[in-house]
N, C-alpha and C positions, 0 to 999 in steps of 0.2 A: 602821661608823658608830655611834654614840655616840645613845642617846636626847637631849630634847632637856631632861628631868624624869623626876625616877623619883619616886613615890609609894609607899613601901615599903608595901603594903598586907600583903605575908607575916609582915611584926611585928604583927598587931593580934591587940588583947586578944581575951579568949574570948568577947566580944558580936559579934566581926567588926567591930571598928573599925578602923581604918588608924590607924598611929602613924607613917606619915613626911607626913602632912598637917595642918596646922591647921585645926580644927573653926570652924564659923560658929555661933555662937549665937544665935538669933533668938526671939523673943519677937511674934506676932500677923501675922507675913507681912510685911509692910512694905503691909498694906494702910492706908489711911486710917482714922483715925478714924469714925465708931463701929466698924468690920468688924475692926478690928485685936485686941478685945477674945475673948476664951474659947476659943481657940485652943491655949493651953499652948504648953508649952517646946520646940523640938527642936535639934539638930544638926546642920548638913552640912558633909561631906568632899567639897572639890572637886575630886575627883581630874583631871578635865579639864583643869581651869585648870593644873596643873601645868605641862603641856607646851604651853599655849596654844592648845589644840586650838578650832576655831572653828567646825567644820562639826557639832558635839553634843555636848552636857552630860553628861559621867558623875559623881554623885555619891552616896555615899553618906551617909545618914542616919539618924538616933536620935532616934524620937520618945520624951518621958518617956512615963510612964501619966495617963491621961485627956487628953492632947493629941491636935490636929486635924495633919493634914500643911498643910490648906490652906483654903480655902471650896471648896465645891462649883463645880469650873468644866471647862471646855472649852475649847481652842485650835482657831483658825482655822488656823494654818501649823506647827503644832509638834504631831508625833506625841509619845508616851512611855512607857515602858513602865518595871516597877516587878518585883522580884523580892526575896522576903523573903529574908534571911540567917539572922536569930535573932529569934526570939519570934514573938509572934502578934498580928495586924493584922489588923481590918476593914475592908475597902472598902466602900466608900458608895457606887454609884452610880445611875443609871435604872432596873435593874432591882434594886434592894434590896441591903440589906447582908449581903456574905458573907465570912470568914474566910479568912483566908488566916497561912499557915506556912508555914515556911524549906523553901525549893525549891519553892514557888508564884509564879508568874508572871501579870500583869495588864498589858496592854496597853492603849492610847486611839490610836486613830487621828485625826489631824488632819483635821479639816471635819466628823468626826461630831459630833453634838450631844447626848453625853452626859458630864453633868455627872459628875463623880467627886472622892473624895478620900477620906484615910486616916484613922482613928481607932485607937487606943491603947486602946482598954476595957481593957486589963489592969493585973496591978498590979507590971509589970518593963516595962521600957526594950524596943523592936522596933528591928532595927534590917536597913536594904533597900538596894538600889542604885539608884537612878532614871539611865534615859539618855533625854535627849530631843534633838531637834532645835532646832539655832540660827538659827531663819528669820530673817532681814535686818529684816521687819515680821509683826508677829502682832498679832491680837485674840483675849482671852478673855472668855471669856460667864460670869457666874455665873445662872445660872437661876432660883436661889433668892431672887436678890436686886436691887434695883435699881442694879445695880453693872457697870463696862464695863473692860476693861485694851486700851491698847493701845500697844503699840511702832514704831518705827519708828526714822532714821535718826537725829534730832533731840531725840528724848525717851521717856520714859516718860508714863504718862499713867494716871489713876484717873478715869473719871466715872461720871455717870447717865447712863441710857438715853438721855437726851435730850440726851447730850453737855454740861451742866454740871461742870466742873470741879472734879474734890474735891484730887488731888494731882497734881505734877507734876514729875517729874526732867529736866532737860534733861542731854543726853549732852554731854562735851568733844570 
């Protein structure tokens, strides 16, 4: 039997990028305005999406130097775990910023309530694999901020604490 997508990931350059994927370039997360600002550049390889895999995310990614991977946040249904390839990478989370390099591994389990995410202090490209989980419906927390994500069957959704509506994607 025949895969159903191949992601030639054994051609990738010597940063550990995958060259049978098309990179997503994104610029501030797709969060709303004001949150979407100082974040910086990075890249992801949807390796997942390839084969249409629906039960978890695998992708690999390239933040530039002094880019964020994300705002500080946490998942209600979505564990994740993160492992460096090349370069070197601060995590940010609950318990302080620590460094991490290729063949370092960092895990979030889903319902904990620790806020995390990645920073680039360096001055070369990091580049990691994130696999998470595809829940049906998820809420994430940014702790830092008065800011709420939540998914579900019908849409996407960006608000305040207070459930005020900043943005909104409806699903087709």
């Amino acid at each position: 039997m025949q895969p159903l997508a191949i992601c030639n990931c054994r051609s990738a350059d010597a940063d550990h990028t995958p060259q049978g994927c098309r990179p997503l370039k994104q610029r501030g997360g797709g969060y709303p305005p004001p949150f979407d600002e100082g974040l910086g550049e990075y890249k992801a390889w949807p390796l997942s999406d390839a084969g249409g895999l629906t039960q978890f995310g695998a992708f690999t990614e390239e933040l530039a130097p002094g880019a964020y991977s994300s705002l500080r946040h946490w998942h209600e249904n979505e564990d994740e775990f993160v492992y460096v390839l090349a370069g070197e990478v601060t995590l940010i989370d609950d318990s302080g910023p620590q460094v991490l390099r290729p063949g370092d591994a960092a895990t979030f389990k889903a319902g904990e309530p620790n806020g995390h995410r990645l920073h680039n202090a360096t001055a070369a490209p990091v580049t990691y694999l994130v696999v998470g989980t595809r829940a049906a419906t998820d809420r994430c927390h940014y702790p830092d901020l008065d800011l709420l994500y939540t998914r579900d069957a019908q849409a996407r959704r960006f608000t305040r604490r207070d459930g005020t509506l900043l943005k909104e994607t409806r699903r087709s």
